[in-house]
Backbone bond lengths (Angstrom), bond angles and torsions (degrees), N, CA, C in turn:
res aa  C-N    CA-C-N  psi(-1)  N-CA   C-N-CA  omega(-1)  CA-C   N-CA-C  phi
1 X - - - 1.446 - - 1.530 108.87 -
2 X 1.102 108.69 137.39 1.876 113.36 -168.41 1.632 97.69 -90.74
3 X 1.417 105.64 133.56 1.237 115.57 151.95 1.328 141.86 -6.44
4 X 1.133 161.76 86.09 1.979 117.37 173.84 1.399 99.67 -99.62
5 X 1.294 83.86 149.54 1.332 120.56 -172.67 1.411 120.80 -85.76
6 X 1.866 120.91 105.53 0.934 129.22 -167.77 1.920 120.87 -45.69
7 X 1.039 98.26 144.11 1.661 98.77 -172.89 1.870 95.06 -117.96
8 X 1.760 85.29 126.27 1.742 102.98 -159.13 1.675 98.33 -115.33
9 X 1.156 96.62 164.53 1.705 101.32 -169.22 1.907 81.97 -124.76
10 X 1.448 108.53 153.32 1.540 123.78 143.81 1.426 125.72 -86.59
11 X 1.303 115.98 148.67 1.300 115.44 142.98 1.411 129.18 -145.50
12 X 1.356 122.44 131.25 1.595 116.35 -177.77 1.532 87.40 -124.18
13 X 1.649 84.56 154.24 1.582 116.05 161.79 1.465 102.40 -146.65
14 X 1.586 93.57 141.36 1.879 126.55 174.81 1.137 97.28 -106.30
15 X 1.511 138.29 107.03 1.187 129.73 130.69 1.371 154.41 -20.43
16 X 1.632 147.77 114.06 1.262 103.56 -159.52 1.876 120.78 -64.65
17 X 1.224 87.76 -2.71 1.818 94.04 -158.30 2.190 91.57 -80.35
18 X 1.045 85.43 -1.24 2.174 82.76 -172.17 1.399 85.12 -111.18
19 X 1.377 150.87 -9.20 1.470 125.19 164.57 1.421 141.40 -4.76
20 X 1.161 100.43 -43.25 1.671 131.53 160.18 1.485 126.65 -88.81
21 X 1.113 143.19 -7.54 1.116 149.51 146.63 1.539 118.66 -66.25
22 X 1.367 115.77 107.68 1.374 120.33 179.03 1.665 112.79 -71.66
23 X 0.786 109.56 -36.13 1.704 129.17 -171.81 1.362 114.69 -63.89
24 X 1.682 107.18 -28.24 1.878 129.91 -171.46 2.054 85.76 -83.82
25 X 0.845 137.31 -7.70 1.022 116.87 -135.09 1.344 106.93 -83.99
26 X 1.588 139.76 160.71 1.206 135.84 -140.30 2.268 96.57 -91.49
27 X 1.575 78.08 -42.84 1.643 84.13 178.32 1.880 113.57 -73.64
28 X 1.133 108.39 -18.04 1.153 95.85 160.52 1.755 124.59 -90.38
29 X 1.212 114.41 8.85 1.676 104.90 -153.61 1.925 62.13 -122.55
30 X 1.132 150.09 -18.68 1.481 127.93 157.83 1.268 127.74 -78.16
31 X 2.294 125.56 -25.05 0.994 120.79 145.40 1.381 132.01 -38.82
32 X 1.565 115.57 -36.84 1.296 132.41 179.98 1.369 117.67 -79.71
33 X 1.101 144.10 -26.54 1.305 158.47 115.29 1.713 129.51 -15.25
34 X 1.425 101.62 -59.26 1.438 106.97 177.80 1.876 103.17 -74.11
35 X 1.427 112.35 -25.21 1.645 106.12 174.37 1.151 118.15 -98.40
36 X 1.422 122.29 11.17 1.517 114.77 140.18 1.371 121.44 -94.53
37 X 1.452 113.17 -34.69 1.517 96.60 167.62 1.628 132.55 -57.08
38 X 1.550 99.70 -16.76 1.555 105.26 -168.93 1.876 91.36 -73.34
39 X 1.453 124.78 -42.87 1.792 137.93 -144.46 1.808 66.53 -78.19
40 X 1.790 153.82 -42.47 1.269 131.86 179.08 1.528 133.79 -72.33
41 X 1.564 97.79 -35.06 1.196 108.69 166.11 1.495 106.55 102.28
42 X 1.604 114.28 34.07 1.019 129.61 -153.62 2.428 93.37 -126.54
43 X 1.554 82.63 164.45 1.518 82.53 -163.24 1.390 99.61 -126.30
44 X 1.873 103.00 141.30 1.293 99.86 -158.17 1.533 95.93 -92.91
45 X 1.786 123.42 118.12 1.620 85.07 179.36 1.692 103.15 -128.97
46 X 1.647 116.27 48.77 1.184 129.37 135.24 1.442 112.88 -165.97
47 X 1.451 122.33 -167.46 1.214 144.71 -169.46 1.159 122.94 -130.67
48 X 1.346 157.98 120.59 1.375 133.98 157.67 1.130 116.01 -147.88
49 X 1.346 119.33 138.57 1.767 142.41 -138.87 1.342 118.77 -135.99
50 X 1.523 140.76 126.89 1.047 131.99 164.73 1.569 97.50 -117.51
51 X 1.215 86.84 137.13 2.162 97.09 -173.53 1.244 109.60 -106.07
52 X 1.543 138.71 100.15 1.428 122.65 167.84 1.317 81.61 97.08
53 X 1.137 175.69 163.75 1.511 155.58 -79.43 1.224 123.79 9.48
54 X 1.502 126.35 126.47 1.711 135.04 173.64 1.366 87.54 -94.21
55 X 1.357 98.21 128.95 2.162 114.92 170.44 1.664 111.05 -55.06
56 X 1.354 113.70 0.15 1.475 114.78 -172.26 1.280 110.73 -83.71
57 X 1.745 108.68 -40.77 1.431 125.11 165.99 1.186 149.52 -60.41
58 X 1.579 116.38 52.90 1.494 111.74 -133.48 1.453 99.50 -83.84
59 X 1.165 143.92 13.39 1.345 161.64 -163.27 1.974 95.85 -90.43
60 X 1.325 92.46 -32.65 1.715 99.62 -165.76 1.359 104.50 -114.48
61 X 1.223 118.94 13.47 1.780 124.18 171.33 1.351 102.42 -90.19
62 X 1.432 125.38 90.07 1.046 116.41 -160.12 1.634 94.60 -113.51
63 X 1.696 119.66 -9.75 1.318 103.03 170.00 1.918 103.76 -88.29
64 X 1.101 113.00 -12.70 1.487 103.58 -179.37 1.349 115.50 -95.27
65 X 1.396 118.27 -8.39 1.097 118.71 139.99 1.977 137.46 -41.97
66 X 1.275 80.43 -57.89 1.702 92.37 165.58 1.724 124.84 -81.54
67 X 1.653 110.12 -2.22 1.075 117.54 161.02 1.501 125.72 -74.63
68 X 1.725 94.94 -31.18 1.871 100.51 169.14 0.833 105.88 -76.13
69 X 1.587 137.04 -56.58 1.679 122.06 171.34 1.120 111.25 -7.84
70 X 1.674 101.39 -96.08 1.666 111.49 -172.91 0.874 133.25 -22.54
71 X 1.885 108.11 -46.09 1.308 128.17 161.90 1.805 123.18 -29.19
72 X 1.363 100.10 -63.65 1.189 129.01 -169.22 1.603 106.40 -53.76
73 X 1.250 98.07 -41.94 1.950 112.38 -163.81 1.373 93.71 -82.78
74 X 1.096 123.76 -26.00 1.619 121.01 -175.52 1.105 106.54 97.94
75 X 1.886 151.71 23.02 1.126 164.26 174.27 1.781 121.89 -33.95
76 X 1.618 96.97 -50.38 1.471 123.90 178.97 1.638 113.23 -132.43
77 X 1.237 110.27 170.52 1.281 120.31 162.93 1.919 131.25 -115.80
78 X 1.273 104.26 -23.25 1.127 107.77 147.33 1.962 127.44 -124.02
79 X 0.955 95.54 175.24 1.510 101.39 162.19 1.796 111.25 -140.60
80 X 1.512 105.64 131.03 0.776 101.59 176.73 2.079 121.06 -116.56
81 X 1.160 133.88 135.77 1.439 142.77 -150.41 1.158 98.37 -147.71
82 X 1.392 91.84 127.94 1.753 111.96 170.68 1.637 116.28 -40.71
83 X 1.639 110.34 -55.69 1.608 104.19 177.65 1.665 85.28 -146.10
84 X 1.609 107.66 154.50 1.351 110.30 159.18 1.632 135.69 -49.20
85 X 1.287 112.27 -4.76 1.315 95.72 -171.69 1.787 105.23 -125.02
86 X 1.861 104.69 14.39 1.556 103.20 127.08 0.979 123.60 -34.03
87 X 1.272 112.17 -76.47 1.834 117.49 -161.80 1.127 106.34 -57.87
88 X 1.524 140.35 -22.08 1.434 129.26 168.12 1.493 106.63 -166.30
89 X 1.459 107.13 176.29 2.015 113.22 -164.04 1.469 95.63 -157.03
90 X 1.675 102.73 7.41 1.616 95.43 -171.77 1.923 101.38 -113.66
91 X 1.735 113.93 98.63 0.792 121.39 -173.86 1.801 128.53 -73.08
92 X 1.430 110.07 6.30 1.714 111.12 146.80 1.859 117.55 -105.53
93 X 1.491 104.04 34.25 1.410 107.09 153.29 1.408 128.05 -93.66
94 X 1.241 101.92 156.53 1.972 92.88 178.14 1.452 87.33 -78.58
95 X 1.707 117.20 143.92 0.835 134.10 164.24 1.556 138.58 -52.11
96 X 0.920 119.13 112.50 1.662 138.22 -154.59 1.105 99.85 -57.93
97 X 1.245 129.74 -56.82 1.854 130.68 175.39 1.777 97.67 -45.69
98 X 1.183 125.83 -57.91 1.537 112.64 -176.88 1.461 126.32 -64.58
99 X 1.515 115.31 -47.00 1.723 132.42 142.87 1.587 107.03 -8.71
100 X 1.741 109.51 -74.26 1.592 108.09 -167.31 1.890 100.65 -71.65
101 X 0.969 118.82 -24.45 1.449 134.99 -175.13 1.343 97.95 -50.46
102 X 1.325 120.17 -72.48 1.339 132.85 171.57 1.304 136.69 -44.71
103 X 1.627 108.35 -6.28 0.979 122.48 -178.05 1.652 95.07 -122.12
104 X 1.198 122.71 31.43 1.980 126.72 -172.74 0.922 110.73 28.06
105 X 1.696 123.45 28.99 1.456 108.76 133.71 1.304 135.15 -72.34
């Protein structure tokens, strides 16, 4: 019986304070993303990005906003993020790793 192959979501965030950091950069932290999902064997079948957003602001995470959606609907099964504290910087939130958790991602 064949495998299936998990279907993974991205997410990057640029800070405004990394503007200047080439390395932070949103298109690279999804290059980096799509080549670990490929080393699982897993399929990327969206993206979602906040550009120039501080993780404190969750009012203005408007692509991780639509990442819980998806979440919610059952869209993907994983998500994969450069470091946890992409997904958020605002330390009286419930924690975003448990959030997507709750949703069996």
């Amino acid at each position: 019986m064949a495998k299936t192959a998990l279907r993974a979501a991205t997410y990057s965030r640029k800070s405004t304070q990394q503007r200047d950091i080439e390395d932070a950069s949103t298109d690279r932290q999804i290059a980096l993303a799509k080549s670990f999902a490929e080393t699982k064997g897993w399929t990327i079948v969206a993206d979602y990005v906040d550009e120039g957003v501080s993780g404190r602001t969750r009012t203005k995470l408007i692509g991780r906003a639509k990442l819980f959606l998806a979440a919610e609907e059952g869209q993907f099964d994983v998500v994969i993020v450069r470091d946890s504290d992409r997904l958020s910087r605002d330390d009286e939130e419930t924690d975003p790793v448990v959030m997507l958790r709750d949703c069996d991602v």
